[in-house]
py3Dmol code that shows the C-alpha trace and the ligand (Angstrom):
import py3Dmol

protein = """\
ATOM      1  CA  UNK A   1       1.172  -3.813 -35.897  1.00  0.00           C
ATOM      2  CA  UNK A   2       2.175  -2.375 -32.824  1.00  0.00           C
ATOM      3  CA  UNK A   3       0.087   0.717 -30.916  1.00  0.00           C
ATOM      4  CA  UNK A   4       1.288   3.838 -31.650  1.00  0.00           C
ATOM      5  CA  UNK A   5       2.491   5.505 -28.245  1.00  0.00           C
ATOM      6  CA  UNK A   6       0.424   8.420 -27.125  1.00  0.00           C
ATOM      7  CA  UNK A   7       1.797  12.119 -28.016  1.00  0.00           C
ATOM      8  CA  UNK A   8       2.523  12.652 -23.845  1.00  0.00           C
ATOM      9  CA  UNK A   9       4.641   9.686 -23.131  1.00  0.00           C
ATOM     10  CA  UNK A  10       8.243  11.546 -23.512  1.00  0.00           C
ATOM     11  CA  UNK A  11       6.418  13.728 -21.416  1.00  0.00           C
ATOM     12  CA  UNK A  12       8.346  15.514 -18.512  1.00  0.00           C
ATOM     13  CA  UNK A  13       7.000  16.475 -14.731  1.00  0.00           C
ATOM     14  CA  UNK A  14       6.015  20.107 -15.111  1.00  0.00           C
ATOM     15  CA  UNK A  15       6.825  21.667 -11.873  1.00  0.00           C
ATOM     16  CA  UNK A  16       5.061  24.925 -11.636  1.00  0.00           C
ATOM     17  CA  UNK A  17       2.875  25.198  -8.763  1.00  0.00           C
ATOM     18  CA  UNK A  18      -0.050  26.765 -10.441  1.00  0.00           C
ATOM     19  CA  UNK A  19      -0.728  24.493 -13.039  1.00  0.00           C
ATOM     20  CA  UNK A  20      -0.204  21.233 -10.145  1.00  0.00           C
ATOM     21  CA  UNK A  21      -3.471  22.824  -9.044  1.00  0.00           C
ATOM     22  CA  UNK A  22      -5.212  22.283 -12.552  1.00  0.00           C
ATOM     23  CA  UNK A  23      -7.165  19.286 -12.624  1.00  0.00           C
ATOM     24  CA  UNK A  24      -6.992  17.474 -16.386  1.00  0.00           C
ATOM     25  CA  UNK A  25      -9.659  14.778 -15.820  1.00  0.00           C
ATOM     26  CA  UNK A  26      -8.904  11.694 -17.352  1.00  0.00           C
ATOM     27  CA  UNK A  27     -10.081  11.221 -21.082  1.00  0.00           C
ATOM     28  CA  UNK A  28     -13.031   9.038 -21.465  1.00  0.00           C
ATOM     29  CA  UNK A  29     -11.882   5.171 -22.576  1.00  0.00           C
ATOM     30  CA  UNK A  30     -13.110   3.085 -25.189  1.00  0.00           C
ATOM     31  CA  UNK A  31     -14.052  -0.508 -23.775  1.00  0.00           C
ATOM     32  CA  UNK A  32     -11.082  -2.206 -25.210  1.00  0.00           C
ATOM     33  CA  UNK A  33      -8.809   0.315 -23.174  1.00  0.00           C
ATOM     34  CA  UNK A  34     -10.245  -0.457 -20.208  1.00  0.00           C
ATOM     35  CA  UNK A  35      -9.597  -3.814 -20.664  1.00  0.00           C
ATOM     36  CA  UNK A  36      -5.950  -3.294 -21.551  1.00  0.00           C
ATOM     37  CA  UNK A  37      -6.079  -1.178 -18.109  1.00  0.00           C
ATOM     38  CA  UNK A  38      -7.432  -3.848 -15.900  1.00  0.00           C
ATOM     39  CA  UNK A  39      -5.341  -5.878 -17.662  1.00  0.00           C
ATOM     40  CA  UNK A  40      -2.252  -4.246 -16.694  1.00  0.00           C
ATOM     41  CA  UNK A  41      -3.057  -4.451 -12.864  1.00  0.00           C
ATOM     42  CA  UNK A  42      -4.389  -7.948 -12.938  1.00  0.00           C
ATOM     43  CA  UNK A  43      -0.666  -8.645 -14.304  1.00  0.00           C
ATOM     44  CA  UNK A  44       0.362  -6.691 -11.478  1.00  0.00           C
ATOM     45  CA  UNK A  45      -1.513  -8.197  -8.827  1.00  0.00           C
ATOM     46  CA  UNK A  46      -0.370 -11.672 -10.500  1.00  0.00           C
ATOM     47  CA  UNK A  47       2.993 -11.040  -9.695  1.00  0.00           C
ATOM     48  CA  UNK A  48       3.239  -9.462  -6.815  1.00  0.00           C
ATOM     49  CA  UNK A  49      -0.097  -9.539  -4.362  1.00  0.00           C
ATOM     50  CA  UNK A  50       1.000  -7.865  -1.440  1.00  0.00           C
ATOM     51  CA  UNK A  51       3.259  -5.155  -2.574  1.00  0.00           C
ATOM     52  CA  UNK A  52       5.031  -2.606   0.125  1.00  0.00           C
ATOM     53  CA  UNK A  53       7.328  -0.130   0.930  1.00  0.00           C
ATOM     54  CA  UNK A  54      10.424  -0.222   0.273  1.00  0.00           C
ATOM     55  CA  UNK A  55      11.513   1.917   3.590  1.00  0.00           C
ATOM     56  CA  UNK A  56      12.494   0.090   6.525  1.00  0.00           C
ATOM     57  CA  UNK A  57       9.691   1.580   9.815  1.00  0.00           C
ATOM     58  CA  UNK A  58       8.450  -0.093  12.861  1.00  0.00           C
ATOM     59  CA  UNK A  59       6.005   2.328  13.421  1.00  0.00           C
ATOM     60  CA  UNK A  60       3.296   5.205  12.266  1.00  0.00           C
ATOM     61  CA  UNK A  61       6.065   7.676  13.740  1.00  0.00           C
ATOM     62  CA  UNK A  62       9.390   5.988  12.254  1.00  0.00           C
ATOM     63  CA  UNK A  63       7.670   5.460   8.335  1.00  0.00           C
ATOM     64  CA  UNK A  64       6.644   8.709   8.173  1.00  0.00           C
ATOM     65  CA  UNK A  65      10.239  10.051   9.492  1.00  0.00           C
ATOM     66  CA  UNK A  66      11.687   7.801   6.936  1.00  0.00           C
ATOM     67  CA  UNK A  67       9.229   8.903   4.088  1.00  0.00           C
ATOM     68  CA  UNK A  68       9.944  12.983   5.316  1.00  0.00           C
ATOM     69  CA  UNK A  69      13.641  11.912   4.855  1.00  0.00           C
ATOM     70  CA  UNK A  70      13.274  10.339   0.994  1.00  0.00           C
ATOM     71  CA  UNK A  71      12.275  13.501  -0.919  1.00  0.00           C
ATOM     72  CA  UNK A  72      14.675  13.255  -3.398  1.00  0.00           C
ATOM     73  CA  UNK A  73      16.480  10.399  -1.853  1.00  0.00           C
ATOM     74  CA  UNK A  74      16.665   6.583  -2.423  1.00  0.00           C
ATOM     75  CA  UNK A  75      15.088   4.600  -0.502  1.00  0.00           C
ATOM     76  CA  UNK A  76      18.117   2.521  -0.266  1.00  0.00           C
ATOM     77  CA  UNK A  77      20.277   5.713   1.228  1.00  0.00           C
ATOM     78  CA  UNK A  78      17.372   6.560   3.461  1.00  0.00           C
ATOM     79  CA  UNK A  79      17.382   2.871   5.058  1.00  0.00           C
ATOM     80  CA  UNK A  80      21.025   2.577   5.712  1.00  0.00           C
ATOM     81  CA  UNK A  81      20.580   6.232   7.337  1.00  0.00           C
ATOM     82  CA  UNK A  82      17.402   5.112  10.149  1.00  0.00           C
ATOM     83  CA  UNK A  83      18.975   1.828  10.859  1.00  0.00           C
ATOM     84  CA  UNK A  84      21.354   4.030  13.092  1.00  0.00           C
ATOM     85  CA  UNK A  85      19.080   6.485  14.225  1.00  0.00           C
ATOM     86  CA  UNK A  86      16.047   4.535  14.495  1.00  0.00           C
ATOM     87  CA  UNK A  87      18.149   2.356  16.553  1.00  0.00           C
ATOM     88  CA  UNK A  88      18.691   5.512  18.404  1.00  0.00           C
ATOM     89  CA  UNK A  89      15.326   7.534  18.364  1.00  0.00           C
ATOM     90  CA  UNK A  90      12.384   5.879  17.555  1.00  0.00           C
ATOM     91  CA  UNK A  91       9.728   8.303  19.436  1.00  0.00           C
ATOM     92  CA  UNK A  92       9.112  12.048  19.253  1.00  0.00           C
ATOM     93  CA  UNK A  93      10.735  12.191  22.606  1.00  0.00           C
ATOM     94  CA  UNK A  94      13.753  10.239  21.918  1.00  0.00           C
ATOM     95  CA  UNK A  95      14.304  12.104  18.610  1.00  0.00           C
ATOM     96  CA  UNK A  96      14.036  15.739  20.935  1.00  0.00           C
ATOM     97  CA  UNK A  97      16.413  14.002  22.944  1.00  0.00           C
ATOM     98  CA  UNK A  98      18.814  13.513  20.341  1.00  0.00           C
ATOM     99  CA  UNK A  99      19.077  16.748  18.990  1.00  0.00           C
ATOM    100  CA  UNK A 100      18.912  18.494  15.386  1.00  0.00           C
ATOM    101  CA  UNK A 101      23.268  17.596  15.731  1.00  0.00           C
ATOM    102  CA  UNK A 102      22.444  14.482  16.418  1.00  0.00           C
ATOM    103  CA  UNK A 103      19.508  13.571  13.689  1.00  0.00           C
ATOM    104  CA  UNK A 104      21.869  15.504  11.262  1.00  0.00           C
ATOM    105  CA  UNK A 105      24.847  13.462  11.878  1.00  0.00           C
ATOM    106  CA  UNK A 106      22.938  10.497  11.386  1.00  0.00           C
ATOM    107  CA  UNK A 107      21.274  11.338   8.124  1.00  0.00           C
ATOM    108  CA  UNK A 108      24.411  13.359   6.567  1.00  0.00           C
ATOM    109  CA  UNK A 109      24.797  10.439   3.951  1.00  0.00           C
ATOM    110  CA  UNK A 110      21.588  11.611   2.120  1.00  0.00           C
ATOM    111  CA  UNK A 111      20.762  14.863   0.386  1.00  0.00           C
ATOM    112  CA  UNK A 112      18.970  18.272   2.234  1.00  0.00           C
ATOM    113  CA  UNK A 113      20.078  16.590   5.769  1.00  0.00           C
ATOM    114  CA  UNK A 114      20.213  19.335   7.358  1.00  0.00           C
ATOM    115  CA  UNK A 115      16.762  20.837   6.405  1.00  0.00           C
ATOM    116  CA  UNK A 116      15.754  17.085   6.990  1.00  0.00           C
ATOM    117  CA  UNK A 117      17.023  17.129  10.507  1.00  0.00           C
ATOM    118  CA  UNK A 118      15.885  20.465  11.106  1.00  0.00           C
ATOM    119  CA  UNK A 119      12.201  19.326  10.207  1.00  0.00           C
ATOM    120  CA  UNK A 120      12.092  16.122  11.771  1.00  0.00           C
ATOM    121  CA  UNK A 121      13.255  17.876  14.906  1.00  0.00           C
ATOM    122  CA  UNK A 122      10.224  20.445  14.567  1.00  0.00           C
ATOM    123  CA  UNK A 123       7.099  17.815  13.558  1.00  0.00           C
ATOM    124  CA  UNK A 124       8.215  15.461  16.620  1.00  0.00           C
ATOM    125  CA  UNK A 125       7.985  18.814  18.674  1.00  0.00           C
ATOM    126  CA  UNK A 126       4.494  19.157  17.106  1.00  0.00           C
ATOM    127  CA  UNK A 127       3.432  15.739  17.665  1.00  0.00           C
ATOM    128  CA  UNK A 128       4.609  15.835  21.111  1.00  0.00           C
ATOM    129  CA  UNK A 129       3.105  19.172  21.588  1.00  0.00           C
ATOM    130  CA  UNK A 130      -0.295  18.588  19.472  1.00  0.00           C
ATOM    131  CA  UNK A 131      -1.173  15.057  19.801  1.00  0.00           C
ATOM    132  CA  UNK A 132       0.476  13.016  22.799  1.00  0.00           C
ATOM    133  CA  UNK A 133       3.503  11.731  20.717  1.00  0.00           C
ATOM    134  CA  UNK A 134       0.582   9.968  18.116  1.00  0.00           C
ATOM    135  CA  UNK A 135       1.183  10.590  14.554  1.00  0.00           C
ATOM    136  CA  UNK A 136      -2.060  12.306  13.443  1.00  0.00           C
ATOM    137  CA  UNK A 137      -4.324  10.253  10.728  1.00  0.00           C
ATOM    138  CA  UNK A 138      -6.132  13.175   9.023  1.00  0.00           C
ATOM    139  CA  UNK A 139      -5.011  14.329   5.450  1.00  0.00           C
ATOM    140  CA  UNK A 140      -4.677  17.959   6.601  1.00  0.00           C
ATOM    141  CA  UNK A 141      -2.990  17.654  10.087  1.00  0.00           C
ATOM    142  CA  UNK A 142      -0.517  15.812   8.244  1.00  0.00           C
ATOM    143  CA  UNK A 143       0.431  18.286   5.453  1.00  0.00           C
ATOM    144  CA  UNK A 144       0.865  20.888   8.135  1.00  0.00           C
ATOM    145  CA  UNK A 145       3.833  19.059   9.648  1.00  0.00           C
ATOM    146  CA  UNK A 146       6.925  20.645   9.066  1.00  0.00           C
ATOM    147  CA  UNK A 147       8.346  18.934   5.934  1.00  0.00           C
ATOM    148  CA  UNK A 148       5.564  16.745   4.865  1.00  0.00           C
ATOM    149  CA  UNK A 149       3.902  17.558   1.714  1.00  0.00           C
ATOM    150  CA  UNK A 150       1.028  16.190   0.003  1.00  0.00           C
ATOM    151  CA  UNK A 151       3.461  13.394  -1.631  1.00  0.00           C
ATOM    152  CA  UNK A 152       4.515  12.080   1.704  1.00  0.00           C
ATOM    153  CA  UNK A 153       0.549  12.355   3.085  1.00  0.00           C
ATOM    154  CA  UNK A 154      -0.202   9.954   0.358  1.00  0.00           C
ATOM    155  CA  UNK A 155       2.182   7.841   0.823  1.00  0.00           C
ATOM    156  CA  UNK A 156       2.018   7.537   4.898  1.00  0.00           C
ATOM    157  CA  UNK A 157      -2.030   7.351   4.564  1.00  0.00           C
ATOM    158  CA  UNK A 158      -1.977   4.746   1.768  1.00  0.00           C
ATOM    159  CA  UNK A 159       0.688   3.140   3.425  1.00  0.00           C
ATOM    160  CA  UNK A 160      -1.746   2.476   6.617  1.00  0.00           C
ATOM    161  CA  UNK A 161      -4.352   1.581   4.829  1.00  0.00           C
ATOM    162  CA  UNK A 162      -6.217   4.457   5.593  1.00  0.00           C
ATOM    163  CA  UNK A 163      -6.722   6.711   2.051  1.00  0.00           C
ATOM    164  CA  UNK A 164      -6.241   5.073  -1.567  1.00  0.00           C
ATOM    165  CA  UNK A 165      -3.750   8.116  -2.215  1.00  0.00           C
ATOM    166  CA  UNK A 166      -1.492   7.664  -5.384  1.00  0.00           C
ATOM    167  CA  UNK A 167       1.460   9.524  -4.543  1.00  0.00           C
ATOM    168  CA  UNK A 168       3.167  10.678  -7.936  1.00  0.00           C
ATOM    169  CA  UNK A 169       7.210  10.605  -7.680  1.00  0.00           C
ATOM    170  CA  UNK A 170       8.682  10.547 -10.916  1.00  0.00           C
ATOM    171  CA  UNK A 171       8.635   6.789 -11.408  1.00  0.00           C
ATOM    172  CA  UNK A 172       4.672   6.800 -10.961  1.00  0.00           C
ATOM    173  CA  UNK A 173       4.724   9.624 -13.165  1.00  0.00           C
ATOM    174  CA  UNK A 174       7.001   7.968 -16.018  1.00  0.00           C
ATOM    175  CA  UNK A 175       5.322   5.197 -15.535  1.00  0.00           C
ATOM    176  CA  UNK A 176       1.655   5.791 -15.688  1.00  0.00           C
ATOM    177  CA  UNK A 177       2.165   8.014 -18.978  1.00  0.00           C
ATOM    178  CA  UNK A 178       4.443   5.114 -21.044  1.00  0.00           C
ATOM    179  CA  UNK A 179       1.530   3.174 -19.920  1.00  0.00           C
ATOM    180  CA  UNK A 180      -1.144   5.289 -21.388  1.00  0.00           C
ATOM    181  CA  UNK A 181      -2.494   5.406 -17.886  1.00  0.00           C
ATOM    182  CA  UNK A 182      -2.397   9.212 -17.315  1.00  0.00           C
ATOM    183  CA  UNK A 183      -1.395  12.177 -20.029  1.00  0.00           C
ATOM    184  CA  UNK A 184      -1.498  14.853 -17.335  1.00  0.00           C
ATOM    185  CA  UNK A 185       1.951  17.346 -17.199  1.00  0.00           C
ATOM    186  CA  UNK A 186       2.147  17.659 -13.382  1.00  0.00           C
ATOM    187  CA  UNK A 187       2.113  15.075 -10.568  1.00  0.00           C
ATOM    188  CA  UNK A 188      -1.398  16.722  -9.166  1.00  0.00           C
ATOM    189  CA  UNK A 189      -2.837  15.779 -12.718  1.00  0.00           C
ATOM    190  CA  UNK A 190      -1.658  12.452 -12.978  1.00  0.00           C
ATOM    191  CA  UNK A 191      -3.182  11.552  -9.469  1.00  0.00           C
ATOM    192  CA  UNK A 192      -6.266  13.058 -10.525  1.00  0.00           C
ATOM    193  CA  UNK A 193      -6.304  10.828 -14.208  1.00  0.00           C
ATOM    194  CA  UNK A 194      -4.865   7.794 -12.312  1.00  0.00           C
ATOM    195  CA  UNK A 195      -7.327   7.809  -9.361  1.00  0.00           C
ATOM    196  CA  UNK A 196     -10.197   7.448 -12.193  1.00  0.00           C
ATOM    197  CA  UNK A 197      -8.233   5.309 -14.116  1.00  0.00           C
ATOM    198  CA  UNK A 198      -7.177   2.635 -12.009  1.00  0.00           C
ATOM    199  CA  UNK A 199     -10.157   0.345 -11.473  1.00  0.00           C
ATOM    200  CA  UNK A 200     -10.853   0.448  -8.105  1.00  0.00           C
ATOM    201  CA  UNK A 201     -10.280  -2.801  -6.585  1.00  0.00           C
ATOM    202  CA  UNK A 202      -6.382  -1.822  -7.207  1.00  0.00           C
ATOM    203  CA  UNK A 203      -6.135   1.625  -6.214  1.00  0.00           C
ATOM    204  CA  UNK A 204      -4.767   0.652  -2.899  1.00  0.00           C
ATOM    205  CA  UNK A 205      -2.161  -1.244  -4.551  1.00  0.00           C
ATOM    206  CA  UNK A 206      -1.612   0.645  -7.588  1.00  0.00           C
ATOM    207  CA  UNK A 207       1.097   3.812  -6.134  1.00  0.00           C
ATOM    208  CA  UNK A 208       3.528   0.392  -4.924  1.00  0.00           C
ATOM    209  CA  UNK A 209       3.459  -1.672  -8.332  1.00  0.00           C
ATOM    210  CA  UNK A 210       3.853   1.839 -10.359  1.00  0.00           C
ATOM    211  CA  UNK A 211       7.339   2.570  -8.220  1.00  0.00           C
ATOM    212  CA  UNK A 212       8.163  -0.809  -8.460  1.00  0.00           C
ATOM    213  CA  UNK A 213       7.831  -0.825 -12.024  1.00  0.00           C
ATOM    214  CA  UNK A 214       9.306   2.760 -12.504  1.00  0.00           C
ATOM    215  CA  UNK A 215      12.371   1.671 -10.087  1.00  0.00           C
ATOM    216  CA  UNK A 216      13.352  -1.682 -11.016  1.00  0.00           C
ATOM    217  CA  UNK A 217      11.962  -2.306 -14.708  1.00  0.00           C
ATOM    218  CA  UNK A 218      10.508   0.395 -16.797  1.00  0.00           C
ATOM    219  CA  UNK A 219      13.526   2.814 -15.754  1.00  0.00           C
ATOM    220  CA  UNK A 220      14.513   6.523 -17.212  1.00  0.00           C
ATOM    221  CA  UNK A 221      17.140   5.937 -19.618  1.00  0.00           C
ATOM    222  CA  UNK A 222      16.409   2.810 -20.889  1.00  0.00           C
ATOM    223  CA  UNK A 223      13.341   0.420 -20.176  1.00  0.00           C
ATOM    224  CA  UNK A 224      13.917  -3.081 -20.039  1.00  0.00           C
ATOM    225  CA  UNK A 225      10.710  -3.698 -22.031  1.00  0.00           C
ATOM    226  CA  UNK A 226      12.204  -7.366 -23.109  1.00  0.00           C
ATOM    227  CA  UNK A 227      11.290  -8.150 -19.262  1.00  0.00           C
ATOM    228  CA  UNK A 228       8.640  -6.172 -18.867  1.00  0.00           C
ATOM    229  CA  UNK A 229       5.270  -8.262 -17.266  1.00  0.00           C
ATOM    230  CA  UNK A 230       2.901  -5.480 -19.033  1.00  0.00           C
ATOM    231  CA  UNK A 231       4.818  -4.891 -22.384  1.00  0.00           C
ATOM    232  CA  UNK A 232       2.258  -6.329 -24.598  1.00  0.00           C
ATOM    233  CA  UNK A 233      -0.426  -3.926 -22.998  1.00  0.00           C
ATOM    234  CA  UNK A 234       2.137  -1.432 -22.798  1.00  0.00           C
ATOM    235  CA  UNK A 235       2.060   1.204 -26.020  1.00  0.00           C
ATOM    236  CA  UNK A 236       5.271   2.948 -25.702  1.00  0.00           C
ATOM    237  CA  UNK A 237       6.726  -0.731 -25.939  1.00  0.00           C
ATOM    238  CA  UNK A 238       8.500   0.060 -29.604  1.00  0.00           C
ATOM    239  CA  UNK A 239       9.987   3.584 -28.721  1.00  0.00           C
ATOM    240  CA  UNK A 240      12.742   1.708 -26.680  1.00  0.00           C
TER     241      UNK A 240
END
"""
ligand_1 = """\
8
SF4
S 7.013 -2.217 -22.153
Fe 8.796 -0.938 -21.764
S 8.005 1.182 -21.814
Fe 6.256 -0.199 -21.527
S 5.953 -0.334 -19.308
Fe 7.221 -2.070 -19.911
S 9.327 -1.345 -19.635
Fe 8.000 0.475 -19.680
"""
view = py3Dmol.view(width=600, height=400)
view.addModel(protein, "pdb")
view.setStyle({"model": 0}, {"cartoon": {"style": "trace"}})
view.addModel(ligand_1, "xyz")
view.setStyle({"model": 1}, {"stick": {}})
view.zoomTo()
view.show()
């Protein structure tokens, strides 16, 4: 008999700012669940050991242009835009030198380009301005750049190895609650359940395989569970 899928896993991203703030700790696991939740990443780690981002960067400065630029764009879309105008500004200076016109016109395939353009014009004026053209490392110098949130700080700092941030997008978020990983209703909750849940050798990793899995197999409408690594850990596996 199959495991009955927890109450939260139709579960929705609850955007109000307030309750983002709330912190839902993580229920407290039996030791058979956290088994089935090492489990689940050991699977992952099988498969893929190394796993990355998906955005094309050749730098600290050009990955987190490209991550400012994929808020609520694919990372597909947000490659074919940089090849051009990384090819074309790949420094603060270069990007000044190009213009907001410029940036915009090479970006206009992907949603919010012109607020994009506007704020990667502005945080390669700060960088220039603030910290010699370097892309600051520190959690809160990066948040105040114009157009990077605490999503993209997550992702740039786990991305360099530098903070074991779990950025929740909405395929983390789908993800880690069919999973029975995380019940929480916003993103800020889910971190919080995830970075307690995930055993700790993985929470580097973890943010990558969750996309992956959100992106490519356990998708929206329809999961492909019949080709799903995790599905017999997985408890949502007989909803679909
Ligand atoms: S078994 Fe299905 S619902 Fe569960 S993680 Fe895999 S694809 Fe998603």
């Amino acid at each position: 008999m199959r495991a009955k899928a927890p109450p939260s896993t139709r579960s929705r991203i609850k955007s109000g700012s307030h309750d983002g703030q709330r912190t839902k700790p993580a229920r407290k696991r039996t030791a058979a669940e956290r088994e089935r939740i090492e489990a689940i990443f050991d699977r992952f780690a099988e498969a893929d050991p190394a796993p990355a981002t998906e955005l094309n960067a050749t730098s600290r400065y050009t990955l987190l242009v490209a991550v400012v630029l994929s808020a609520q764009a694919t990372d597909k879309s947000v490659n074919r835009a940089t090849e051009g105008l990384f090819e074309a500004a790949d420094t603060p200076d270069k990007m000044l030198a190009l213009g907001e016109a410029g940036v915009a016109n090479h970006i206009k395939t992907i949603g919010l380009f012109r607020t994009k353009a506007k704020n990667v014009i502005a945080l390669s004026q700060i960088l220039l301005r603030q910290y010699g053209g370097e892309v600051p490392t520190e959690r809160n110098a990066l948040e105040a750049l114009p157009g990077v949130g605490r999503k993209t700080a997550s992702v740039v700092l786990n991305e360099w190895g530098l903070e074991p941030a779990i950025a929740v997008d909405t395929h983390v978020f789908r993800v880690a609650h069919r999973l029975g990983l995380a019940d929480g209703k916003s993103p800020n909750q889910v971190e919080n359940q995830l970075k307690s849940t995930v055993p700790p050798p993985y929470l580097t990793r973890a943010h990558h395989w969750l996309i992956l899995q959100g992106r490519y197999v356990c998708i929206a409408r329809k999961p492909k569970c019949g080709a799903c690594p995790v599905a017999d850990l997985c408890p949502s596996k007989d909803e679909y």
